[in-house]
VOMAR-876653 format. One record per atom (N, C-alpha, C): x, y, z; residue in one letter; residue number from 1. Coordinates in steps of 0.001 Angstrom, whole numbers. Example, Ala and Ser with C-alpha at 12.3 -4.5 7.8 and 13.67 -1.06 7.14 Angstrom:
<pts>
+---------+---------+---------+------+------+
:      px :      py :      pz : volo : bafi :
+---------+---------+---------+------+------+
:   13190 :   -5690 :    7800 :    a :    1 :
:   12300 :   -4500 :    7800 :    a :    1 :
:   13200 :   -3300 :    7800 :    a :    1 :
:   12850 :   -2250 :    7080 :    s :    2 :
:   13670 :   -1060 :    7140 :    s :    2 :
:   12900 :      30 :    7870 :    s :    2 :
+---------+---------+---------+------+------+
</pts>
This chain:
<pts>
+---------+---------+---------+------+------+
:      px :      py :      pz : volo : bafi :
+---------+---------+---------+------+------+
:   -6984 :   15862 :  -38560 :    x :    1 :
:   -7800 :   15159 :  -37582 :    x :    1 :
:   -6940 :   14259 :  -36697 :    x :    1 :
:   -6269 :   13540 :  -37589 :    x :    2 :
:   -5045 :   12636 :  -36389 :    x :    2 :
:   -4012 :   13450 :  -35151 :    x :    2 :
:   -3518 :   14871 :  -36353 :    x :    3 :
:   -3000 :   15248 :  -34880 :    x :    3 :
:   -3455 :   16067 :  -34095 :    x :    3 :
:   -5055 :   16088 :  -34172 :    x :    4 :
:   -5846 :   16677 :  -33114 :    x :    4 :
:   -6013 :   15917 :  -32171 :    x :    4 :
:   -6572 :   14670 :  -32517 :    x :    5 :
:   -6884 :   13149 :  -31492 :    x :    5 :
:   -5645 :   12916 :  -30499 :    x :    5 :
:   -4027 :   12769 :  -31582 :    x :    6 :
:   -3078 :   12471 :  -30394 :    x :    6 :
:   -2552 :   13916 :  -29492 :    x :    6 :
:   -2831 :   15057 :  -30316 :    x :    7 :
:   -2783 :   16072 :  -29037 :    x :    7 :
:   -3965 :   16119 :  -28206 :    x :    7 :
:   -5023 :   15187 :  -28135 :    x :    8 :
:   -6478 :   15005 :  -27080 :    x :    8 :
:   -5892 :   14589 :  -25964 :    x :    8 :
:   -5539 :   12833 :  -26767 :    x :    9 :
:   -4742 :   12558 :  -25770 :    x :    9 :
:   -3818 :   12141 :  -24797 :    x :    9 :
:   -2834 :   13604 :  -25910 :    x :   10 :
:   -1470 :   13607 :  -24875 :    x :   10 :
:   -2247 :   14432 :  -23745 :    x :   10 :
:   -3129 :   15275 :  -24072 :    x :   11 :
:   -3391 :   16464 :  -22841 :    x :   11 :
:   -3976 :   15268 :  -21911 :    x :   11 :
:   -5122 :   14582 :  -22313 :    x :   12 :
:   -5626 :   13919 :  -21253 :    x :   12 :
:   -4592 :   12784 :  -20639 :    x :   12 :
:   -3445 :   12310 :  -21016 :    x :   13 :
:   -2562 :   11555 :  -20683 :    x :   13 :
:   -2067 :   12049 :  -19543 :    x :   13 :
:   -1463 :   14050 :  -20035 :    x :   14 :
:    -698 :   14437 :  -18775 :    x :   14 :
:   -1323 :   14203 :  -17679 :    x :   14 :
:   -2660 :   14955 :  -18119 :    x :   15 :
:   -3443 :   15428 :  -17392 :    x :   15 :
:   -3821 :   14375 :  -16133 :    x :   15 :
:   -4210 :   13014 :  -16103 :    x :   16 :
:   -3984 :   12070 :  -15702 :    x :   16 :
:   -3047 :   12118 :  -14467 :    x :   16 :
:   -1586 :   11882 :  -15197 :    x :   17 :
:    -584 :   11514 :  -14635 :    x :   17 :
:    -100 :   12580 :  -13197 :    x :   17 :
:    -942 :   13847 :  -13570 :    x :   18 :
:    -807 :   15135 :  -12875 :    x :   18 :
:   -1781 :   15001 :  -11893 :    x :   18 :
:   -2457 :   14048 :  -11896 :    x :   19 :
:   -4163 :   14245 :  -11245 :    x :   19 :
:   -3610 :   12793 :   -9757 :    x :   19 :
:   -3331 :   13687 :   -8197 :    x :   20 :
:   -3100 :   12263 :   -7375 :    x :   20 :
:   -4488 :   12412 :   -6818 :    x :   20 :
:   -4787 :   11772 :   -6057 :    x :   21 :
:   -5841 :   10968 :   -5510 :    x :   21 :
:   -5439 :   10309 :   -3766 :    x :   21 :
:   -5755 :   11506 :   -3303 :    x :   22 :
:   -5793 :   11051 :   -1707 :    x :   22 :
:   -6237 :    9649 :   -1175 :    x :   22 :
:   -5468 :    9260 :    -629 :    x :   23 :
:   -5848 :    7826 :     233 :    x :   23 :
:   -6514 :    8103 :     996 :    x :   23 :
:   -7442 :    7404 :    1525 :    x :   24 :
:   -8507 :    7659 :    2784 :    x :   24 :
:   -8288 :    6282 :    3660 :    x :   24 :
:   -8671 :    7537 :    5040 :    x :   25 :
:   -8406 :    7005 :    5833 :    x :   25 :
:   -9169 :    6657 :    6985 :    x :   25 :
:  -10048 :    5534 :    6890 :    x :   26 :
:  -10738 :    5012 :    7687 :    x :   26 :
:  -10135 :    4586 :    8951 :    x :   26 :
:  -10819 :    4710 :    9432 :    x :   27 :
:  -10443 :    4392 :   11140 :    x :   27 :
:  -10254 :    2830 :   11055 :    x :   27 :
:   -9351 :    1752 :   11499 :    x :   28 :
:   -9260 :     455 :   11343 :    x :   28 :
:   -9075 :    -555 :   12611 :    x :   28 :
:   -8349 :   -1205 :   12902 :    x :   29 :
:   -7754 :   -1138 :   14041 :    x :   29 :
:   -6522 :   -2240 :   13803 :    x :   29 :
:   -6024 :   -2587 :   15384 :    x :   30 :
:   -4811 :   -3388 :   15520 :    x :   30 :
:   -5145 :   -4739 :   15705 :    x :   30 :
:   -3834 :   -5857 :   15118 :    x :   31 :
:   -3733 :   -7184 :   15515 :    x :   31 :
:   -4803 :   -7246 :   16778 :    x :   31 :
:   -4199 :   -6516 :   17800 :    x :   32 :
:   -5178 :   -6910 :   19024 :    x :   32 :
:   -6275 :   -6177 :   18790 :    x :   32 :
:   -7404 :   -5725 :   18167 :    x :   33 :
:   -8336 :   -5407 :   18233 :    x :   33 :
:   -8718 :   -4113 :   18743 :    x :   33 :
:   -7779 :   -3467 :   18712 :    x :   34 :
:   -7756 :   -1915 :   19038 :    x :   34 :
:   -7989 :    -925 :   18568 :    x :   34 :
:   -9093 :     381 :   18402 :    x :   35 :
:   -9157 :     840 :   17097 :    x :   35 :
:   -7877 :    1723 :   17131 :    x :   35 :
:   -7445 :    2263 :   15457 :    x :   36 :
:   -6631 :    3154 :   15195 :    x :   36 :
:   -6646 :    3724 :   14187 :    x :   36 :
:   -6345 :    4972 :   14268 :    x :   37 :
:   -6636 :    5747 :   12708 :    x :   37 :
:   -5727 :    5899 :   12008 :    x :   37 :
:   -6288 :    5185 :   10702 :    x :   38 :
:   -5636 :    5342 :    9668 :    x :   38 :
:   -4823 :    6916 :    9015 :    x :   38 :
:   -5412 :    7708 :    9728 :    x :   39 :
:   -4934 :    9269 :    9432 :    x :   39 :
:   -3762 :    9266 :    9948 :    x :   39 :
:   -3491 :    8702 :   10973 :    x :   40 :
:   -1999 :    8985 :   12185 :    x :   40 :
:    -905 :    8190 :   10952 :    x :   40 :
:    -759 :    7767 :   10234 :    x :   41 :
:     271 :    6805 :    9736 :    x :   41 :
:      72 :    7584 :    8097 :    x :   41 :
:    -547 :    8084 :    7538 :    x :   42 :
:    -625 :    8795 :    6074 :    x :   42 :
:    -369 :    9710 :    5948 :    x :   42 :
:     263 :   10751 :    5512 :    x :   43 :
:     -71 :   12343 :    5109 :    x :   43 :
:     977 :   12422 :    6062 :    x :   43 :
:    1712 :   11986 :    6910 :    x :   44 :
:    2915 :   12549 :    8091 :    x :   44 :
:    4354 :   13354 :    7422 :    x :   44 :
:    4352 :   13460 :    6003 :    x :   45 :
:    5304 :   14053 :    5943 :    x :   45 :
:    6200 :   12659 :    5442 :    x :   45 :
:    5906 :   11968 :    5179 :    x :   46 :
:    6685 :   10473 :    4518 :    x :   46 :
:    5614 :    9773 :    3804 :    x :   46 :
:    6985 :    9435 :    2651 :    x :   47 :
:    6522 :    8443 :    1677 :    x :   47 :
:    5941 :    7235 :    2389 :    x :   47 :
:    5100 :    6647 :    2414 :    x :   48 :
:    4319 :    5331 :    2787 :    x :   48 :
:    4094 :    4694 :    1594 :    x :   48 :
:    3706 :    3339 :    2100 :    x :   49 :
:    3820 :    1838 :    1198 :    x :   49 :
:    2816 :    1293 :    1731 :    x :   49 :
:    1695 :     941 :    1289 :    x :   50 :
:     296 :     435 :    2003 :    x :   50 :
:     233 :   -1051 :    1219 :    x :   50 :
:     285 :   -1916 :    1929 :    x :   51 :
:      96 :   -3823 :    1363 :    x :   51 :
:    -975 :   -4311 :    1868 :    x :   51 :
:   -2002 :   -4399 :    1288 :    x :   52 :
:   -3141 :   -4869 :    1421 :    x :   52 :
:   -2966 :   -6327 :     735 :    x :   52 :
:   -3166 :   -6975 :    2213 :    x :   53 :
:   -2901 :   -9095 :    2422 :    x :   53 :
:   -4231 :   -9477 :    3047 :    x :   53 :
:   -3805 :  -10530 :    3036 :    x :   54 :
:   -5192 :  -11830 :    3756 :    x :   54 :
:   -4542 :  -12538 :    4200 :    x :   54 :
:   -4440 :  -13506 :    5166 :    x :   55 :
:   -3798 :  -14683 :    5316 :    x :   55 :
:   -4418 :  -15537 :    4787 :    x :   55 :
:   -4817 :  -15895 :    4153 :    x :   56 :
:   -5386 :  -17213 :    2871 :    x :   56 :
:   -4638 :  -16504 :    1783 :    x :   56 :
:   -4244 :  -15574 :    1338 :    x :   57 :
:   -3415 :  -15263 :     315 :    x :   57 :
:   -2256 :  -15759 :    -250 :    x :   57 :
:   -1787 :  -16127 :   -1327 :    x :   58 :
:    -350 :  -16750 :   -1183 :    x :   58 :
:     518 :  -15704 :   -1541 :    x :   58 :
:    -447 :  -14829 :   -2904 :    x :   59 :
:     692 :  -14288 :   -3604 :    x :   59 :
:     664 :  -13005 :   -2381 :    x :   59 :
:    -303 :  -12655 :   -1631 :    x :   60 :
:     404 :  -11668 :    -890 :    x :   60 :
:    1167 :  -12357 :     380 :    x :   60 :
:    1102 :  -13383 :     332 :    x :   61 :
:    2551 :  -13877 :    1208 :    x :   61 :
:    4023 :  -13602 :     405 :    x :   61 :
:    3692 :  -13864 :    -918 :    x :   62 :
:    5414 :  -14030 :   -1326 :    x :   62 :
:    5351 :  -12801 :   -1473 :    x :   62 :
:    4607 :  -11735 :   -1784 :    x :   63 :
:    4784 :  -10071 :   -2096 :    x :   63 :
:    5642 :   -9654 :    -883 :    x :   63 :
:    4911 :   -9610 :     890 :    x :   64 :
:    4965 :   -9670 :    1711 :    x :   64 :
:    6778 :  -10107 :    2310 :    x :   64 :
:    6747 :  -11430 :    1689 :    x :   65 :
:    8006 :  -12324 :    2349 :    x :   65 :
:    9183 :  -11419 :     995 :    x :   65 :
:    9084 :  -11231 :      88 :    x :   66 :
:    9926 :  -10769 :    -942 :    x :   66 :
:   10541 :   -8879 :    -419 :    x :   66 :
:    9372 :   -8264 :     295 :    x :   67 :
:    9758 :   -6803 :     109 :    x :   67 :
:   10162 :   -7157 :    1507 :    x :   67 :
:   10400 :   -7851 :    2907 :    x :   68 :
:   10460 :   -7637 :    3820 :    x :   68 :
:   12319 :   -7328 :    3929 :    x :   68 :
:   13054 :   -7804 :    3097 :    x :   69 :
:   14660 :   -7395 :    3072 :    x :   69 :
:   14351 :   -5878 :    2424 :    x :   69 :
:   13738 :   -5240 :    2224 :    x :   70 :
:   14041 :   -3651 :    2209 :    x :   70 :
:   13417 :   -2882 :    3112 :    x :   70 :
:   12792 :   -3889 :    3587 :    x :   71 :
:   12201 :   -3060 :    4998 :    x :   71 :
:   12964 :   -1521 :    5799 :    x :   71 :
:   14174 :   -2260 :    6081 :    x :   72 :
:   14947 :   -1128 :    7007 :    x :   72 :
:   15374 :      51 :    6121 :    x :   72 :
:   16005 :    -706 :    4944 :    x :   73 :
:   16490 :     642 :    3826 :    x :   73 :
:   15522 :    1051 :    3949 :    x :   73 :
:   14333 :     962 :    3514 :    x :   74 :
:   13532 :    1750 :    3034 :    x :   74 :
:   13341 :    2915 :    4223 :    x :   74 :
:   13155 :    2206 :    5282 :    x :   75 :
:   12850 :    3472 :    6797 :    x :   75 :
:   14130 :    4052 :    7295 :    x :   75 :
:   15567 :    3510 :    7108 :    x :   76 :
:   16790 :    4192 :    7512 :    x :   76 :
:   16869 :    5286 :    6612 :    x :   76 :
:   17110 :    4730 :    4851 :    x :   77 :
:   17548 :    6083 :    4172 :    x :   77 :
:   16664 :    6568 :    3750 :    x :   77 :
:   15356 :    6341 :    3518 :    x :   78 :
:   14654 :    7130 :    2688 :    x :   78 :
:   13611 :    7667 :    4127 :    x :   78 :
:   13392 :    7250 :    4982 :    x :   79 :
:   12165 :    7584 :    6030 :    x :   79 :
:   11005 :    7626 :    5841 :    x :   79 :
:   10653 :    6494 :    4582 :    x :   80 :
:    9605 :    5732 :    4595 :    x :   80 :
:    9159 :    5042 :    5370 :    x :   80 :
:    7575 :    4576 :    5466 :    x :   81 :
:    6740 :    3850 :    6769 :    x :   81 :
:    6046 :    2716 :    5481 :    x :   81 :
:    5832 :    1889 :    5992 :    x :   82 :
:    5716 :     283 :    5446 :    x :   82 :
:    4131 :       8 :    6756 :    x :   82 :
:    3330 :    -347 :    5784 :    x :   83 :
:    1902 :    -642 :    6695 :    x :   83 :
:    1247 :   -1551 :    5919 :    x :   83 :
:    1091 :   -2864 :    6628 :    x :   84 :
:     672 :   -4065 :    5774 :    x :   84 :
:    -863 :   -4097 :    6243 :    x :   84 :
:   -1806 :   -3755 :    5568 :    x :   85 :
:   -3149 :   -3998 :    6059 :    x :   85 :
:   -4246 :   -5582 :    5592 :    x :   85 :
:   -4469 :   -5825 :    7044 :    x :   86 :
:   -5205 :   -6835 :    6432 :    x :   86 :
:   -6659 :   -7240 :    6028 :    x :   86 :
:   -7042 :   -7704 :    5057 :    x :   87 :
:   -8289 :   -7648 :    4824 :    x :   87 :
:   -8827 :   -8750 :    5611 :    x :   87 :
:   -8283 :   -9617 :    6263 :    x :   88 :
:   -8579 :  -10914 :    7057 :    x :   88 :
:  -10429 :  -10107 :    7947 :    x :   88 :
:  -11646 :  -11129 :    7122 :    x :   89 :
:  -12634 :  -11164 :    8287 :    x :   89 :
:  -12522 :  -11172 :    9821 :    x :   89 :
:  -13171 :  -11143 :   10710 :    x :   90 :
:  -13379 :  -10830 :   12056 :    x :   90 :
:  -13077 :  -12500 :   12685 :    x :   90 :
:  -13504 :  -12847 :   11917 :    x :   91 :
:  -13085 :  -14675 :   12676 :    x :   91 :
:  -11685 :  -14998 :   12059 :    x :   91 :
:  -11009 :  -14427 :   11407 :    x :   92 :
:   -9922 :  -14622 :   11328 :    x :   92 :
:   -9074 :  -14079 :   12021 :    x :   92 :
:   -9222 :  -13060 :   12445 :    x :   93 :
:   -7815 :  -11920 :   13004 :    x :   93 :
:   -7354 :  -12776 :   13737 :    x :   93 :
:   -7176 :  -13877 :   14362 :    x :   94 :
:   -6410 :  -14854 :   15427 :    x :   94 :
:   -5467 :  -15290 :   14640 :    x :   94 :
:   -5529 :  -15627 :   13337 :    x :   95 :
:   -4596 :  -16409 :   12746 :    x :   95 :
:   -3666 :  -14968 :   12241 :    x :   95 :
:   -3906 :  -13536 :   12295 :    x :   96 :
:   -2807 :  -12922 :   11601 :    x :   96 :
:   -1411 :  -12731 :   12563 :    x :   96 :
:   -1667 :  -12813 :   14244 :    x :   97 :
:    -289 :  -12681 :   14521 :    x :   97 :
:     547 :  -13795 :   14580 :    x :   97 :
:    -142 :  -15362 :   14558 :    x :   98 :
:    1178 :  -16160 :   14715 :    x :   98 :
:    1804 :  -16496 :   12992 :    x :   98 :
:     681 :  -16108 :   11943 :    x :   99 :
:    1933 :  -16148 :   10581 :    x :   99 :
:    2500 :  -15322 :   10553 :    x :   99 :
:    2109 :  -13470 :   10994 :    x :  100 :
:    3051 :  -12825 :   11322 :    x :  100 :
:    4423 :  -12916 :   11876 :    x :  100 :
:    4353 :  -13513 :   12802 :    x :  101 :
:    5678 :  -14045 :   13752 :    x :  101 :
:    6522 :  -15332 :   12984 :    x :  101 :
:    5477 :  -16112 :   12369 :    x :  102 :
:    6455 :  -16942 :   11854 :    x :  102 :
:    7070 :  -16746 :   10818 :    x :  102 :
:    6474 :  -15851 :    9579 :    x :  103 :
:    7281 :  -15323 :    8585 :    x :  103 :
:    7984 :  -14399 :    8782 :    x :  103 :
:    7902 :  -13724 :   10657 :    x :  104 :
:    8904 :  -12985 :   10745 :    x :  104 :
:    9129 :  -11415 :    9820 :    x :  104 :
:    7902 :  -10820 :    9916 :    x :  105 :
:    7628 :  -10010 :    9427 :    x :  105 :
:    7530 :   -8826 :   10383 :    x :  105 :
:    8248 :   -7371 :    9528 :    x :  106 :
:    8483 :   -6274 :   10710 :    x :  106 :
:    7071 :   -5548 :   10403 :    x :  106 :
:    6458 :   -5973 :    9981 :    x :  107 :
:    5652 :   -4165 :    9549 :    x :  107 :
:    4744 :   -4005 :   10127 :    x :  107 :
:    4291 :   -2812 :   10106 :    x :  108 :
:    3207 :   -2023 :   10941 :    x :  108 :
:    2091 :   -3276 :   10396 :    x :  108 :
:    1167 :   -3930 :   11106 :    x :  109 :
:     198 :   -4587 :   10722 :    x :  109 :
:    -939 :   -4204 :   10933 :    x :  109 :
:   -2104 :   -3660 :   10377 :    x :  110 :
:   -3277 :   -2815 :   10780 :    x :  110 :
:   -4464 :   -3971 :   10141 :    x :  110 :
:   -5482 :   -4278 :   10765 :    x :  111 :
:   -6870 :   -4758 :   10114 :    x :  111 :
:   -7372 :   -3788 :    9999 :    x :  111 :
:   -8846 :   -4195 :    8991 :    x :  112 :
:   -9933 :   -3821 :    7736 :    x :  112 :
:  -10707 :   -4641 :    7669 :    x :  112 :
:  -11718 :   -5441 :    9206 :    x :  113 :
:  -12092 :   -5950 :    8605 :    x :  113 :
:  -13907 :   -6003 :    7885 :    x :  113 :
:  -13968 :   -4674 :    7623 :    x :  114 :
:  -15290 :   -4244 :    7409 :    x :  114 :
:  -15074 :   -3788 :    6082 :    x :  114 :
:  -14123 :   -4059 :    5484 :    x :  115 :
:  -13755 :   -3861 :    3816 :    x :  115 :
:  -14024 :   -1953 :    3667 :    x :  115 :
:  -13732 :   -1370 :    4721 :    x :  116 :
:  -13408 :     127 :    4359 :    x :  116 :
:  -12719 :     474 :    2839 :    x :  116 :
:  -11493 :     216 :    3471 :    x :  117 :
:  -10690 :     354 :    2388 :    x :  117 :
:  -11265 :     385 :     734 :    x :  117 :
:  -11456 :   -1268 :     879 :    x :  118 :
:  -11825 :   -2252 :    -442 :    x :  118 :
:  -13145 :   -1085 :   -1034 :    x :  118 :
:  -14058 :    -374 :    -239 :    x :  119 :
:  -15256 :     395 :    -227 :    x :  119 :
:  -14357 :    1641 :   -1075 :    x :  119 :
:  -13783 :    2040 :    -103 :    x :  120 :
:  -13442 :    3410 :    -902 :    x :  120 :
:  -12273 :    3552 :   -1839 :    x :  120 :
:  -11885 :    2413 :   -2076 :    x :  121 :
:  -10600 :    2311 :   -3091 :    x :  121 :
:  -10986 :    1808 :   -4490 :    x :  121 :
:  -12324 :     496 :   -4268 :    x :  122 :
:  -13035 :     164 :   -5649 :    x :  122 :
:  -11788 :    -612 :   -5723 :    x :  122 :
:  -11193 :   -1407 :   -5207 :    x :  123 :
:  -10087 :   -2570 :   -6149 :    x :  123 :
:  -10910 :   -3801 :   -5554 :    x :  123 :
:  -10752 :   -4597 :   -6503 :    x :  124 :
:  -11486 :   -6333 :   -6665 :    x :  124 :
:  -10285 :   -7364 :   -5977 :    x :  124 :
:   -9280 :   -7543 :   -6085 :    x :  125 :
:   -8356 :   -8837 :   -5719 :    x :  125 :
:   -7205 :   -8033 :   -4867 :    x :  125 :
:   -6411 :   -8754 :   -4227 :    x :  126 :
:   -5413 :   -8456 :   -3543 :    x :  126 :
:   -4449 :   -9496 :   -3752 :    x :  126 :
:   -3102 :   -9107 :   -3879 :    x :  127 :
:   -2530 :   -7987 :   -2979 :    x :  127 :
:   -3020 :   -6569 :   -3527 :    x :  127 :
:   -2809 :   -5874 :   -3061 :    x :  128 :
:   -3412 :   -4480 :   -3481 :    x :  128 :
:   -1772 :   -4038 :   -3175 :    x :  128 :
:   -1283 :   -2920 :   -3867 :    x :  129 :
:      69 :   -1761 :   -3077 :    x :  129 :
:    -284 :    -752 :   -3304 :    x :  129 :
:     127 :     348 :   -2458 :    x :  130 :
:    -389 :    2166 :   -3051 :    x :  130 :
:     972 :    2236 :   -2605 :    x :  130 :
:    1690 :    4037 :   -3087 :    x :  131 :
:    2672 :    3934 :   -2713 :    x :  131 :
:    2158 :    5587 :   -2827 :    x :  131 :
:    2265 :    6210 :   -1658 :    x :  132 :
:    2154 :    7669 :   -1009 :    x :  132 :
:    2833 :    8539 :    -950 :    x :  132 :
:    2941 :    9896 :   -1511 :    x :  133 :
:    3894 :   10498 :   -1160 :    x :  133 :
:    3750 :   10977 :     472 :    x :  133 :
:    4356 :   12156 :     822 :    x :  134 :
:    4339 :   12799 :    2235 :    x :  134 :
:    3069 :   13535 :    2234 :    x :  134 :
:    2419 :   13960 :    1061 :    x :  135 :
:     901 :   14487 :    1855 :    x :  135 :
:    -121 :   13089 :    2166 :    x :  135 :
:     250 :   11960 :    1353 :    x :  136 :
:    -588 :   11010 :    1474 :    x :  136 :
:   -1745 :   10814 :     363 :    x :  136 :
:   -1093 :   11452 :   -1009 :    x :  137 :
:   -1903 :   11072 :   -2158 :    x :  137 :
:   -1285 :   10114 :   -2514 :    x :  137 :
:   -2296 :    9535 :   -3247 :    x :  138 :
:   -1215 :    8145 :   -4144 :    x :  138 :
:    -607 :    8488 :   -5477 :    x :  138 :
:     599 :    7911 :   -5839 :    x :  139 :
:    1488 :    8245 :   -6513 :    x :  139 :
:    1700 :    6847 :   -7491 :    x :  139 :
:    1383 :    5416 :   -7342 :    x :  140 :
:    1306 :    4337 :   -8036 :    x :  140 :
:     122 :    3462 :   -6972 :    x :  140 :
:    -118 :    2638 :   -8059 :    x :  141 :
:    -867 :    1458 :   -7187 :    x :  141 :
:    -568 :     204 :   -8021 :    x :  141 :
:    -403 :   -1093 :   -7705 :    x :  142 :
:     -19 :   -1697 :   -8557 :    x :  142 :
:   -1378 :   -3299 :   -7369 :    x :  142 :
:   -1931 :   -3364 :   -8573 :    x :  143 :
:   -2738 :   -4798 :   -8065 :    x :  143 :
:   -1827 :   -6579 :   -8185 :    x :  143 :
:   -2171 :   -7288 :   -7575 :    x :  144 :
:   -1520 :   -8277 :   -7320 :    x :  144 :
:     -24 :   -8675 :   -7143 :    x :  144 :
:     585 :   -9439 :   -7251 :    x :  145 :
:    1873 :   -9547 :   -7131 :    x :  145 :
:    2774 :  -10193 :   -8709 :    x :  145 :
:    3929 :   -9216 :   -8437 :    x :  146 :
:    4729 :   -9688 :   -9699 :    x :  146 :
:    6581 :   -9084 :   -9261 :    x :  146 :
:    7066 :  -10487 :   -9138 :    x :  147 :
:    8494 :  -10216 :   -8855 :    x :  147 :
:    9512 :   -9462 :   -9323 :    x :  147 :
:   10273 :   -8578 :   -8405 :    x :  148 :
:   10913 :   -7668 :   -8859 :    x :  148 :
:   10623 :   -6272 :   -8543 :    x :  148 :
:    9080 :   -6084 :   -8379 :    x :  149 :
:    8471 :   -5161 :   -8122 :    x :  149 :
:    8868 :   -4085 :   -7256 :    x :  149 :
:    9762 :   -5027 :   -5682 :    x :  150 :
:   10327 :   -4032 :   -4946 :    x :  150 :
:   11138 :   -3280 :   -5259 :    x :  150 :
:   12017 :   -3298 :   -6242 :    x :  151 :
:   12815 :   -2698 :   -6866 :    x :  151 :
:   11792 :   -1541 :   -7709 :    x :  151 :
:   11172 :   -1505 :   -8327 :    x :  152 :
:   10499 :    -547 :   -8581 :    x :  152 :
:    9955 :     352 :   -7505 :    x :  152 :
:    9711 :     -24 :   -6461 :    x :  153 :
:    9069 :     720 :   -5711 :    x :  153 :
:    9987 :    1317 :   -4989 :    x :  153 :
:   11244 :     823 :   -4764 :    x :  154 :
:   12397 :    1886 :   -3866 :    x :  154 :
:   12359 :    3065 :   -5043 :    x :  154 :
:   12609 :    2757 :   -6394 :    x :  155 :
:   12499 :    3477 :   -6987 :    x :  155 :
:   11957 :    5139 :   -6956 :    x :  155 :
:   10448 :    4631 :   -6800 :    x :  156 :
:    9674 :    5752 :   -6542 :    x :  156 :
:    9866 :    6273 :   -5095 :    x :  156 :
:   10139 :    5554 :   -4353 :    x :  157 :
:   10589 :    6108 :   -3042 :    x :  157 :
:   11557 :    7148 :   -3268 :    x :  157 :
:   12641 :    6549 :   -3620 :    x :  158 :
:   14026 :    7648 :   -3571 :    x :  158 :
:   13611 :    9020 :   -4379 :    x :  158 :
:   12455 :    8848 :   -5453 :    x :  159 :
:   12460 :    9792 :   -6511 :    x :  159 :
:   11420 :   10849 :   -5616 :    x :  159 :
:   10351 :   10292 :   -4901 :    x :  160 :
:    9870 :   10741 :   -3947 :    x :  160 :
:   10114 :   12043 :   -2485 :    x :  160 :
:   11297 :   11242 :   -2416 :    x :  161 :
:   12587 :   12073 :   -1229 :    x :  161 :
:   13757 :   12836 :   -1683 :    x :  161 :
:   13581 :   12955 :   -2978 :    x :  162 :
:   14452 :   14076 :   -3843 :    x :  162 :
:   13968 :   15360 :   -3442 :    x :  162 :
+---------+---------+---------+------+------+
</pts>
């Protein structure tokens, strides 16, 4: 009986680990209020990195301020795309480009603020990360922030672009 249960589930373990799960892609728009689809930036044939922030957030500030030195590696050698989405409400979007600018942050910045995402993803707190391969399934997701992390995630990048 026991090693029926742990061959259950190792199968359902693989099975799991084998099973990705397409990101969706709601139409969102830009800092300036522009719509844009989320389809044009996923599934292109590159690994993507999706950071779902707030500006009332802290820990997705230090997530944010911590991965922004791999920014370029990540898009020079590997030709990964980096897209920080924000969950910031509609009376907020004013405040996302000047902390943008002041923390001096490169990344694609996209709003959400009709909680699409949050709708079809089912996650509760943010920071949120997905990390995509080139069709644009997800391959990890990791909720909130915990240092060091970027290093894990070049990780899967490079293993990604093998």
């Amino acid at each position: 009986m026991l090693k029926q249960n742990f061959l259950l589930l190792t199968l359902l373990f693989t099975v799991s680990l084998g099973a990705q799960k397409a990101f969706p892609t709601p139409d969102l728009a830009t800092v300036d209020r522009q719509p844009v689809a989320l389809a044009d930036y996923v599934g292109n044939g590159k690994p993507t990195v999706i950071a779902i922030w707030a500006t009332w957030c802290q820990p997705c500030h230090m997530e944010l301020d911590h991965m922004k030195s791999y920014l370029s590696k990540w898009e020079s050698e590997y030709g990964a795309q980096v897209l920080a989405i924000s969950v910031d409400k509609r009376q907020m979007v004013s405040r996302i480009k000047p902390l943008v600018s002041r923390k001096g942050w490169k990344y694609n910045i996209l709003v959400d603020t009709d909680g699409k995402l949050q709708a079809k993803l089912g996650f509760r707190s943010i920071p949120q990360m997905y990390v995509l391969d080139g069709k644009g399934e997800i391959v990890e997701s990791f909720t909130g922030y915990q240092s060091g992390r970027e290093a894990q995630v070049e990780r899967i990048i490079k293993r990604l672009v093998k």
